[in-house]
C-alpha positions, 0 to 999 in steps of 0.5 A, a space after each residue: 590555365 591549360 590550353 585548349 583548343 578552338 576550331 573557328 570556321 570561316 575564319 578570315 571572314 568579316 568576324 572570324 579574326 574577331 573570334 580568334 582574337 577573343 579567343 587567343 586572349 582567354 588562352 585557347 590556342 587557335 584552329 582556323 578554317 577558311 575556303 580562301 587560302 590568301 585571306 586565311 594566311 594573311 589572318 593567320 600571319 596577323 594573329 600570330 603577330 599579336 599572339 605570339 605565345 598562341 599555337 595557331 593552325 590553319 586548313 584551307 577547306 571547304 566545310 560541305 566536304 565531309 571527307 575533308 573535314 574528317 581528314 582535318 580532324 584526324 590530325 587535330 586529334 594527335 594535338 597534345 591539347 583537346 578541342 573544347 570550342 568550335 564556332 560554326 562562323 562560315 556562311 554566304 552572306 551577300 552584300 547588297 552592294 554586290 547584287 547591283 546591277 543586276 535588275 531586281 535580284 533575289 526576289 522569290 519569283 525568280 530565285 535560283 534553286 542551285 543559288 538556294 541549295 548553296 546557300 543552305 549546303 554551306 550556311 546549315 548543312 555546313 554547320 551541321 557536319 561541322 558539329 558532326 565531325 568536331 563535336 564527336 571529337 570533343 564527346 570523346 573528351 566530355 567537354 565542349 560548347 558548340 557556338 552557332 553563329 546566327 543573326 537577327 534575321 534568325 529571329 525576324 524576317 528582313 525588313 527589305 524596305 531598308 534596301 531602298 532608300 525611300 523606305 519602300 519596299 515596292 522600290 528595291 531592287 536588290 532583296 536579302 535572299 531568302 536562302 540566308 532568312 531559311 538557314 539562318 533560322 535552321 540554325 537555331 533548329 540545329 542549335 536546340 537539337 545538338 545541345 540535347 542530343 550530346 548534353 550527357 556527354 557534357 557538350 553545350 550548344 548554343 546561338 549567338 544571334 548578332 545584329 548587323 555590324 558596321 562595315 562600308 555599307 551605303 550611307 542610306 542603309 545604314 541609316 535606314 537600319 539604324 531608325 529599326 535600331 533602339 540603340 541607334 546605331 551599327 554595331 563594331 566589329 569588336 563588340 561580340 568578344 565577349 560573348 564568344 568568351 562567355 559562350 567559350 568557358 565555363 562561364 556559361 557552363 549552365 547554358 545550352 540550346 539557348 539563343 543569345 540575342 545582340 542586336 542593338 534591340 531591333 529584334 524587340 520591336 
């Protein structure tokens, strides 16, 4: 199989060395996008080492700059293979952890505007330009699948009585933000109109709905996130490559402007 090429944002983030790797495996060589130069060159170095017959790019951007990205996309049009695959992957998605100690934070009755406007620039106005600038870049090849990265609180609003641990939400502290709810939702907005607006010129678009994946998070919230979940349990941070792949190819070549939900079920009840 020829090669072509995937354009991964947020890419040193939590699951972006996760889309890379299954990415790599299905033969696609690698374009990744980060903010953060250290944690991009260290996934960089580490995927290189695993891949060593994968022509692997890195840029250090920030994905609201516009003129940014089309400067990126000019070099990545002189590659000799085309971009064929891109994953809107970047977002601020805020540990709960990070927000203690700060009283009751997030709540809707004292939420920052300029907190909520950065939230929304780079969770969705970031994904949008992203599809702007690398999907006009694959309708001039024909070809292509747009992969949203959403989540389950795509689907259903935050139960925020999992952030304490008595299960009540009169006693949390620390509240998802709305910011993530509102984009993450849009995501799926924007993921329906690009896939009509560029179906004709063989562009697919789709949303990768993921459940929370386990990664260091308290002892009672995972526990309180698990009793919401069928399945019982976290998910791992490997167990959505292979829905990147099936999104990837043409093994979806009949699906567009669909939502794949993995969640462990927690959105079915």
């Amino acid at each position: 199989m020829k090669s072509e090429i995937a354009i991964i944002t947020g890419a040193a983030g939590l699951l972006g060395p996760q889309h890379a790797e299954a990415l790599a495996e299905i033969n696609f060589d690698l374009i990744l996008l980060d903010i953060n130069k250290s944690k991009l060159n260290t996934v960089e170095n580490n995927l290189k080492l695993k891949f060593k017959n994968t022509n692997i790019t890195s840029f250090v951007c920030d994905i609201t700059n516009e003129n940014n990205l089309k400067k990126i996309s000019k070099k990545i049009s002189k590659f000799k293979n085309k971009v064929t695959v891109l994953i809107n992957n970047a977002a601020i998605n805020p540990k709960m952890t990070s927000l203690r100690g700060r009283g009751k934070s997030s709540m809707v009755e004292n939420y920052n505007i300029k907190t909520l406007k950065n939230e929304v620039d780079v969770n969705l106005i970031g994904s949008f330009i992203c599809c702007k600038v690398f999907g006009s870049l694959m309708t001039k090849n024909k070809k292509g699948s747009i992969i949203n990265i959403a989540s389950d609180l795509s689907i259903n609003a935050p139960d925020q009585s999992v952030y304490s641990k008595y299960e009540k939400i009169e006693k949390v502290k620390n509240f998802k933000p709305i910011g993530y709810s509102l984009s993450k939702f849009a995501i799926i907005g924007l993921t329906k109109y690009i896939s009509t607006y560029w179906a004709h010129k063989g562009i697919r678009c789709n949303a990768l709905a993921l459940g929370a994946v386990r990664k260091n998070q308290p002892a009672f919230l995972r526990k309180n996130i698990i009793k919401r979940v069928p399945l019982r349990r976290l998910a791992e941070e490997n167990e959505y490559k292979k829905a990147i792949c099936f999104l990837s190819s043409d093994d979806s070549s009949y699906m567009t402007g669909s939502t794949l939900i993995i969640d462990g079920g927690r959105s079915t009840w």
